[in-house]
PLY file of the C-alpha trace (Angstrom):
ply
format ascii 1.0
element vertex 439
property float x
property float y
property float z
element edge 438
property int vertex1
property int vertex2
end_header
0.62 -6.69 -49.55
3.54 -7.76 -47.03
4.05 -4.30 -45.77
-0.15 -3.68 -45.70
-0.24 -7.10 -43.92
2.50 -6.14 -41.04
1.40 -2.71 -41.02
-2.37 -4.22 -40.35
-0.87 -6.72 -37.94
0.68 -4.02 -35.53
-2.19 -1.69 -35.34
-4.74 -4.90 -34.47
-1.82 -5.44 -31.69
-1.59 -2.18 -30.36
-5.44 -1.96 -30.38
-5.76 -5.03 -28.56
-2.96 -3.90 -26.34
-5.14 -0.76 -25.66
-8.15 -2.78 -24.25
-6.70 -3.44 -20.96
-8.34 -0.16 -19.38
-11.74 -1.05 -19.67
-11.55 -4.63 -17.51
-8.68 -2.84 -15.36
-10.23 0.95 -14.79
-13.72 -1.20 -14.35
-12.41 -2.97 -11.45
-10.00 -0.63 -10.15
-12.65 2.00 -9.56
-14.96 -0.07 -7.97
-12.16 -1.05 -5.43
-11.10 2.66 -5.10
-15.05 3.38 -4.15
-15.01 0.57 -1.34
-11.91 1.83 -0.12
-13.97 5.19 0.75
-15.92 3.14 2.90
-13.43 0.92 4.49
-11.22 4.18 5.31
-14.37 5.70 6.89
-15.40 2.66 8.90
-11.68 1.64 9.99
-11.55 6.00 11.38
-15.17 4.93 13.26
-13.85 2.05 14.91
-10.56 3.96 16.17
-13.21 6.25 17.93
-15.21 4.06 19.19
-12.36 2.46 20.68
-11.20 5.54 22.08
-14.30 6.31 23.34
-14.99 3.19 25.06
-11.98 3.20 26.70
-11.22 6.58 28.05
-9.21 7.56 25.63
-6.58 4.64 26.74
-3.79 4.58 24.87
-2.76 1.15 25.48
-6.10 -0.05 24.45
-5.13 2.54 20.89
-1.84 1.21 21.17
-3.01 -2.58 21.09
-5.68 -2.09 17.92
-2.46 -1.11 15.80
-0.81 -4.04 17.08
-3.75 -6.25 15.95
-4.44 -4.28 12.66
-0.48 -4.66 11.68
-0.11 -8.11 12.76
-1.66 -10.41 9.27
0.67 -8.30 7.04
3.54 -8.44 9.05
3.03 -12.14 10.50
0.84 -14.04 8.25
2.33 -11.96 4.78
4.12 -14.96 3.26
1.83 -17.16 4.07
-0.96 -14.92 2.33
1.11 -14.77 -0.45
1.86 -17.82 -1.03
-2.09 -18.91 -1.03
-2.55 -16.18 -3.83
0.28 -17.83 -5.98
-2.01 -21.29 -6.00
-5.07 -20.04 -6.23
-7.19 -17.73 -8.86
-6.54 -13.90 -7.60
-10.09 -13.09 -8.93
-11.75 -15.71 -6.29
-9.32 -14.42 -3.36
-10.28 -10.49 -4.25
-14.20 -12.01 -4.04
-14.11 -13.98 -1.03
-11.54 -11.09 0.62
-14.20 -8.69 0.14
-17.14 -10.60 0.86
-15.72 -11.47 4.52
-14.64 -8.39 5.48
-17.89 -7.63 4.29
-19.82 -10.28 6.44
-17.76 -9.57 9.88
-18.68 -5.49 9.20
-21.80 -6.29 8.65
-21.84 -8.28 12.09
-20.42 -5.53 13.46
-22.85 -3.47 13.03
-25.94 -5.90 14.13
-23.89 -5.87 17.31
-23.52 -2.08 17.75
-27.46 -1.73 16.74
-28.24 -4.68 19.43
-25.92 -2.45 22.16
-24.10 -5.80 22.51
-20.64 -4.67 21.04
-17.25 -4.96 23.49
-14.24 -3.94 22.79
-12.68 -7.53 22.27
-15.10 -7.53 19.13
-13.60 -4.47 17.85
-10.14 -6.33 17.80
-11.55 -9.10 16.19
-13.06 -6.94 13.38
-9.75 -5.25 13.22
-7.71 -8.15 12.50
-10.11 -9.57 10.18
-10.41 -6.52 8.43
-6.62 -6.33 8.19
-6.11 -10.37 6.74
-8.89 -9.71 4.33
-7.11 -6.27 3.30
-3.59 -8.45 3.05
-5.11 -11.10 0.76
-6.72 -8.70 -1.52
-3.42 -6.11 -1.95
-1.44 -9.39 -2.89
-3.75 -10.33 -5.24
-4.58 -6.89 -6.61
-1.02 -6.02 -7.37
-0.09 -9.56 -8.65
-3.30 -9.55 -11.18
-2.18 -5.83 -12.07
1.09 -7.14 -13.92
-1.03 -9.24 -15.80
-3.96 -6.90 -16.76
-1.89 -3.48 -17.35
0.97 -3.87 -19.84
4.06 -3.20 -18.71
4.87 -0.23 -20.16
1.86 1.55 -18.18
2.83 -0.14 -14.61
4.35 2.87 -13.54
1.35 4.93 -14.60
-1.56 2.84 -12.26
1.21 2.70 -9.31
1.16 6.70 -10.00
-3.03 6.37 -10.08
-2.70 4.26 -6.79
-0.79 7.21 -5.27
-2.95 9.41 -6.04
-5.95 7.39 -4.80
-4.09 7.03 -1.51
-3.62 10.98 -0.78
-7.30 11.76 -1.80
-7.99 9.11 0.87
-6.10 10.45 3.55
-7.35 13.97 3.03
-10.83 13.30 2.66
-11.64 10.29 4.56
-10.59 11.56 8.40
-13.05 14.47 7.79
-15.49 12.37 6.39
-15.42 9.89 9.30
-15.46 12.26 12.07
-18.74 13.80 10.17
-19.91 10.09 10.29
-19.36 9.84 13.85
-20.99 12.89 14.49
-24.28 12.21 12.40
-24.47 8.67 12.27
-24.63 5.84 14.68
-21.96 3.13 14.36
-24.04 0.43 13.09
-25.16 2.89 9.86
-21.76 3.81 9.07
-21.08 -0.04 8.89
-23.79 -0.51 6.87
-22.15 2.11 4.69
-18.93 0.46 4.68
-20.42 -2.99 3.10
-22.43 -0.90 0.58
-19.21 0.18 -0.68
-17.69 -2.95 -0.82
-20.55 -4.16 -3.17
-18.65 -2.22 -5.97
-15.66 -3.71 -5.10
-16.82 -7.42 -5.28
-19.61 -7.37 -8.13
-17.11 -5.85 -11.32
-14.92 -9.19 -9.92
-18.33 -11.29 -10.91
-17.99 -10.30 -14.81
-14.59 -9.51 -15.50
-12.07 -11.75 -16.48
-8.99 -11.47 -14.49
-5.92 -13.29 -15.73
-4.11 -16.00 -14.30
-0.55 -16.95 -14.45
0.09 -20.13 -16.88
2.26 -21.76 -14.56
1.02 -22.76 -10.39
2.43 -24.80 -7.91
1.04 -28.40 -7.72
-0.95 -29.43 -5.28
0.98 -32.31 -3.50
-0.45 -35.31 -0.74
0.89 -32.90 2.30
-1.08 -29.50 1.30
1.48 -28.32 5.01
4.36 -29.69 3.11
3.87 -28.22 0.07
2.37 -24.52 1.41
6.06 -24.46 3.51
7.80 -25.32 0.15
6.05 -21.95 -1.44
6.99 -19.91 0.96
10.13 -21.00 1.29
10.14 -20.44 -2.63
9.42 -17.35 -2.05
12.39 -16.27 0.56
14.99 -17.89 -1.41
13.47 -16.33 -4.50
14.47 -13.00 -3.14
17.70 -13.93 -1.30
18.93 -14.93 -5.21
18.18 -12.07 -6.42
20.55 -9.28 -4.74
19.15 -6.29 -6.27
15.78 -7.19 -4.65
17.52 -8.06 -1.42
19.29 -5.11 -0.98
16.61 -2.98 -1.91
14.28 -4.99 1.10
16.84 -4.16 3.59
16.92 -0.78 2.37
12.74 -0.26 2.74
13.65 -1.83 6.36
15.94 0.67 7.07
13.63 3.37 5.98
10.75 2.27 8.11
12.21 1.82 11.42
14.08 5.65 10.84
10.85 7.29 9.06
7.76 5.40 10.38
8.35 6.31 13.64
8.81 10.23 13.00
5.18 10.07 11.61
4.31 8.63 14.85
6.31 11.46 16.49
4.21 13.85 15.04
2.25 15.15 17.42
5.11 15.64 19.59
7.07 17.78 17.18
3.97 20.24 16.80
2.86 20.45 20.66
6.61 20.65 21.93
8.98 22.03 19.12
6.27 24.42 17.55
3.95 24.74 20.45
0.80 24.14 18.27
-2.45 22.41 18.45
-4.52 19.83 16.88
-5.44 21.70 14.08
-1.62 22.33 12.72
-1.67 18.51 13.11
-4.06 18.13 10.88
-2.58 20.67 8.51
0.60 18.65 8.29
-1.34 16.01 7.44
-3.25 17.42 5.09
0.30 18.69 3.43
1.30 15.27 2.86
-1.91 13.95 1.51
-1.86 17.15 -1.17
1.86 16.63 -2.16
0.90 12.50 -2.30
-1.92 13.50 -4.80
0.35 15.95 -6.54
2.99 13.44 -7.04
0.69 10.81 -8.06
-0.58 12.75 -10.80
2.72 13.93 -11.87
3.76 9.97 -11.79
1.00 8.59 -13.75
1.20 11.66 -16.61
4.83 11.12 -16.87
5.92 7.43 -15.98
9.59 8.22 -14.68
12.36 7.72 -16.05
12.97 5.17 -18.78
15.05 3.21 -16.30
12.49 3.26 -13.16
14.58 2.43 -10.65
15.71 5.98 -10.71
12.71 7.09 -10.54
12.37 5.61 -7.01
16.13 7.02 -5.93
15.17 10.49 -7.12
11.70 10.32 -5.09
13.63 9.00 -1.77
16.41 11.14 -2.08
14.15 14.22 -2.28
12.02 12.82 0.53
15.01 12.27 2.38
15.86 16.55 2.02
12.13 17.54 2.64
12.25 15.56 6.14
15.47 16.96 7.05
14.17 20.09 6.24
11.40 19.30 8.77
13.61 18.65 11.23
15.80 21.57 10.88
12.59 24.00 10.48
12.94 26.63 13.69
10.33 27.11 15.73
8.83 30.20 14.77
8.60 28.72 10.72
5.63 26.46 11.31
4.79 27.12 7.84
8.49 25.72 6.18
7.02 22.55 8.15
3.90 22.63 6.07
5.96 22.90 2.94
8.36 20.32 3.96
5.77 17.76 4.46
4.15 18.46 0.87
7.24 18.25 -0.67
7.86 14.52 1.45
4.49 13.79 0.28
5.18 14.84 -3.69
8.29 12.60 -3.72
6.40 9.31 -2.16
4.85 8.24 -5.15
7.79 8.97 -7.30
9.43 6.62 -4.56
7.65 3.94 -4.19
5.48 3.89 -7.40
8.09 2.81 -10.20
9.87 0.19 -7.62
6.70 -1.67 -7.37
6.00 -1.29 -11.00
10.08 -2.84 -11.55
8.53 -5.40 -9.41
4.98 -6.52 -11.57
7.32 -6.32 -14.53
10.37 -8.27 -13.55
8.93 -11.22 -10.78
7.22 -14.28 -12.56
3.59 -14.04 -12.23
3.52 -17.13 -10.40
5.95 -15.85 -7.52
4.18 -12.01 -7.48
1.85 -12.58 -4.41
4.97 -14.21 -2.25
7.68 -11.15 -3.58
5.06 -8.54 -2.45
4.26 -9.89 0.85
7.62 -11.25 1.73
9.04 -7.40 1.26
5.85 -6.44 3.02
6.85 -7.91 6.18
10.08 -8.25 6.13
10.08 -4.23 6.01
7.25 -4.15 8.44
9.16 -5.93 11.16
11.64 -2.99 11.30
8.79 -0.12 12.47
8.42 -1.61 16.10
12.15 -1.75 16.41
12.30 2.04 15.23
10.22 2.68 17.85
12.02 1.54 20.52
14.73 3.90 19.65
13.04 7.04 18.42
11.15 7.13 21.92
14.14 7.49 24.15
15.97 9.55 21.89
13.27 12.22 21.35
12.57 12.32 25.08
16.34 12.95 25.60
17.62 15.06 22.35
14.31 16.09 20.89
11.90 14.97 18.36
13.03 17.27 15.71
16.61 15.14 15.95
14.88 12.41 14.96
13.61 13.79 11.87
17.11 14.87 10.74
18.97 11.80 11.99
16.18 9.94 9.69
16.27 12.27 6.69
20.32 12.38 6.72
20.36 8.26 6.96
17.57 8.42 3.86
19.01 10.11 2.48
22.50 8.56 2.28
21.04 5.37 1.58
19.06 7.04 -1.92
22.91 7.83 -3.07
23.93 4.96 -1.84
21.84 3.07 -4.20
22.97 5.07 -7.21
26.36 3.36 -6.89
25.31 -0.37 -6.62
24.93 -2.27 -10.24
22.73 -5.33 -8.58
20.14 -2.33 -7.96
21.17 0.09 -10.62
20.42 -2.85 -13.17
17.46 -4.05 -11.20
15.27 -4.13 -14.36
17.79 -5.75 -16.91
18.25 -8.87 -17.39
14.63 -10.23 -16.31
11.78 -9.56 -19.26
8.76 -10.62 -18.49
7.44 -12.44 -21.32
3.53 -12.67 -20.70
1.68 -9.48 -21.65
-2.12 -8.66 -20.96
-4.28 -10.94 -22.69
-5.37 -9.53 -26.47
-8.37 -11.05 -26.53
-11.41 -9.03 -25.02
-12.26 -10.42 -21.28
-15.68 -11.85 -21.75
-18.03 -10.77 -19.23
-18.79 -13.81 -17.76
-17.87 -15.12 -14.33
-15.67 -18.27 -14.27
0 1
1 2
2 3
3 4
4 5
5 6
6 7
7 8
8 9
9 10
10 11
11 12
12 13
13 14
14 15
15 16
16 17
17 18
18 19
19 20
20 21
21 22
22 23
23 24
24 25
25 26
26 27
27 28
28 29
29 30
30 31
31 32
32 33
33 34
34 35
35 36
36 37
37 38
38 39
39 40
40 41
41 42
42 43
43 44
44 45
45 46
46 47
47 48
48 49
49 50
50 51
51 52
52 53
53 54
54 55
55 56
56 57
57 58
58 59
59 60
60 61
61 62
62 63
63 64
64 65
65 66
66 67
67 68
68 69
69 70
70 71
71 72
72 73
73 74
74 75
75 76
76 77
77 78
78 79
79 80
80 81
81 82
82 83
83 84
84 85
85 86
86 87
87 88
88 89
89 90
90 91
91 92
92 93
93 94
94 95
95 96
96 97
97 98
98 99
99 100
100 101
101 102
102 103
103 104
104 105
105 106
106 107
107 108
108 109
109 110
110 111
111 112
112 113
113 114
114 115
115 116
116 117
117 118
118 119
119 120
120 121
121 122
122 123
123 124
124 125
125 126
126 127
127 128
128 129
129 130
130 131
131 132
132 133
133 134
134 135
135 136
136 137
137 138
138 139
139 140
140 141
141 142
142 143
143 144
144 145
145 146
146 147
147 148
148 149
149 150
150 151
151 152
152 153
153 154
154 155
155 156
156 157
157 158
158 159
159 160
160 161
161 162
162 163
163 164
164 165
165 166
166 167
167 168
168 169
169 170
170 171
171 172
172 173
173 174
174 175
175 176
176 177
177 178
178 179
179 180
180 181
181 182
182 183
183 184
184 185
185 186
186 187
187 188
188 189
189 190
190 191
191 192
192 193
193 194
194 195
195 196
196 197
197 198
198 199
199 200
200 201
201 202
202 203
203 204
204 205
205 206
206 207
207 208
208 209
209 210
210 211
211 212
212 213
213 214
214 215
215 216
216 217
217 218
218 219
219 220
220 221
221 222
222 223
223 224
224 225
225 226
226 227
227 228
228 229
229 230
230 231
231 232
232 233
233 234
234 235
235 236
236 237
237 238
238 239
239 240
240 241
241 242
242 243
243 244
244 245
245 246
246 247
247 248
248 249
249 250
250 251
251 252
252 253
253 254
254 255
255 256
256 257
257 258
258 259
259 260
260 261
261 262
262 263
263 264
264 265
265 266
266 267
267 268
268 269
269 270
270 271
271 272
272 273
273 274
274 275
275 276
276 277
277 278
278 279
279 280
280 281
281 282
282 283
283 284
284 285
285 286
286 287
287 288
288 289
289 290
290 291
291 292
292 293
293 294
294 295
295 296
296 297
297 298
298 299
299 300
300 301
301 302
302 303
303 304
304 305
305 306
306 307
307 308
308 309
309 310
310 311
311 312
312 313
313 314
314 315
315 316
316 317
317 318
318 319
319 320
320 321
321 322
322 323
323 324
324 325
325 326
326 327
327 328
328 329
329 330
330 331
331 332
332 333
333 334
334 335
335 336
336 337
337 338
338 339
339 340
340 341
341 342
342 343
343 344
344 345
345 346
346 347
347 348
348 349
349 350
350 351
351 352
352 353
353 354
354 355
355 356
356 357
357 358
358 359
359 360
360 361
361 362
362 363
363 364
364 365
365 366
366 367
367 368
368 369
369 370
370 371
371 372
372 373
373 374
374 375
375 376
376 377
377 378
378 379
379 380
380 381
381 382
382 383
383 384
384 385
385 386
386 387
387 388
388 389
389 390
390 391
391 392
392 393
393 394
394 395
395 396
396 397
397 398
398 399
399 400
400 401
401 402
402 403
403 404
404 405
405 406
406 407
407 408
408 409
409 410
410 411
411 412
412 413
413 414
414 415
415 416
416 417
417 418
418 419
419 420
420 421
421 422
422 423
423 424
424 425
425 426
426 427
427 428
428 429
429 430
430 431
431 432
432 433
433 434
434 435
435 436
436 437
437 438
């Protein structure tokens, strides 16, 4: 009766265990369907923008600057607001703005009313409401998806994000070329209906433990973050892995930049080869993902991740070495970089959902998020120069040969080798059935 009893026990565990898809795939699909949307109305404002202004490139150049500035200025912040209150509400209201100032948007663009300095507002709207929801989305993930699966979704999320960036520039530019602005942002909220209404009747978990809400909210929202710094300054795996992701962006994130420049000058190309790099990248990103979320990685994940950049690392190299007759080793190179991205970046989040208290998730993510997002702008400032002077294609070695150092690098240090031991995370998705009521 003992053995009946513990043998009954374990399978009503792992069948509990196994209802986390339905709440998770339920809301994760209706997110991945108003991402369509938000892809295709973020590509229409871009060309309105660009053709509103001429085609000025400082007016381009300022609408990244706006779109990059909540993650890489307001992250912690954002993050720490997620940590106090329920991620469910912040996904809702997220949404539901981004939704309203779209919406707006498009009144204005149907009244012949809309200015450019609208389109920046939009933008950076847009962009906080995109910041509050990825913190939240990724910390409720570690709670909904148990942990042996992490690496799996970050795989799925991969995946999602190459289907995007193949399909969505096409699908945009057919927008623009069919539709008037103020449909396509009507098309844009639609979407975001499915990403805001699952949120109404599924339960999303909350962490058991929240910071207190003190006399001096200031007082106490500058305590979180700082929290949140010192959180990963203790911890010197995490550290050292953030300075390594900063690294990589300022030598990698501006050779994507550079792209153009390497077809039309090294290869002597057009537009369309542009778009078949791209299109490389997104196919090896979907290919990857795929491979990612069938397989998991590695039972230690962190190697994993130094596998995927260390690959990356040769495929850009590759890309920079590729003469100028071989357009199509360029095309290969950039699907193989595009394979190895989710096997790079997919198991270190995943080490990340597992490992960080729930309670300290939204501030981890968007600290790293910044911090790492400060470095781009600096990378810039040198990759300019030195591709105007040496050639762009230097670039792309000097970048894959310091990647790629830095993925052996990695091997050799224990506070990153041994990221994931040592912290267990001791909450696991709830076992009881999320009822489908709101809150």
């Amino acid at each position: 009766m003992n053995e009946d009893t513990s043998t009954q026990g374990k399978s009503t565990e792992t069948a509990a265990k196994r209802r986390w898809a339905a709440p998770f795939f339920t809301i994760w699909s209706g997110q991945a369907l108003s991402l369509v949307g938000s892809r295709i109305g973020g590509f229409a404002l871009v060309w309105w923008l660009t053709q509103a202004s001429g085609g000025s490139a400082t007016i381009l150049a300022a609408a990244s600057l706006v779109a990059m500035l909540p993650e890489v200025l307001l992250g912690p912040i954002v993050g720490a607001l997620v940590d106090r209150w329920s991620r469910r509400r912040v996904m809702i209201l997220a949404d539901s703005l981004v939704a309203l100032f779209s919406a707006a948007l498009g009144v204005m663009a149907w009244a012949g009313t809309l200015r450019i300095w609208h389109i920046y507002l939009i933008m950076f709207i847009r962009a906080l409401g995109g910041t509050f929801h990825w913190a939240a989305m990724q910390a409720a993930t570690s709670l909904m998806v148990p942990k042996t699966q992490l690496a799996r979704v970050s795989g799925m999320n991969q995946t999602l994000q190459g289907i995007l960036k193949i399909a969505t520039p096409p699908l945009g530019a057919l927008a623009m070329n069919t539709l008037p602005l103020y449909v396509i942002m009507g098309i844009d909220v639609g979407t975001a209906i499915f990403a805001v209404a699952p949120l109404f009747f599924v339960q999303v978990p909350e962490p058991k433990q929240r910071a207190r809400a003190p006399e001096n909210p200031l007082v106490s929202l500058i305590a979180d973050i700082k929290e949140g710094f010192a959180y990963i300054w203790h911890w010197t795996g995490v550290f050292i892995v953030m300075i390594v992701a900063s690294l990589l962006n300022a030598v990698l994130n501006p050779a994507f930049s550079l792209m153009p420049i390497l077809v039309t000058r090294h290869f002597n190309k057009g537009a369309l080869e542009l778009g078949w790099l791209e299109s490389a990248w997104g196919a090896g990103m979907v290919a990857g993902g795929i491979i990612l979320s069938a397989w998991g990685g590695f039972k230690r994940r962190i190697l994993t991740s130094m596998m995927g950049l260390i690959g990356a690392s040769v495929f850009f190299v590759l890309l920079g070495l590729a003469p100028s007759s071989a357009f199509w080793l360029a095309v290969i190179a950039m699907f193989g970089a595009g394979f190895m991205n989710p096997l790079m970046n997919g198991p270190f989040l995943a080490v990340l959902q597992d490992v960080v208290p729930p309670e300290l998730q939204a501030r981890t993510f968007t600290v790293i998020a910044s911090l790492s997002g400060l470095a781009t702008p600096l990378g810039m400032a040198i990759a300019g120069p030195l591709s105007d002077t040496w050639g762009v294609q230097v670039w792309f070695v000097i970048g894959g040969v310091f990647s790629l150092l830095m993925g052996i690098g990695l091997r050799v240090v224990p506070a990153v080798y041994h990221l994931e031991d040592g912290r267990v995370r001791t909450t696991e998705p709830t076992t009881e059935m999320p009822d489908m009521k709101g809150e």
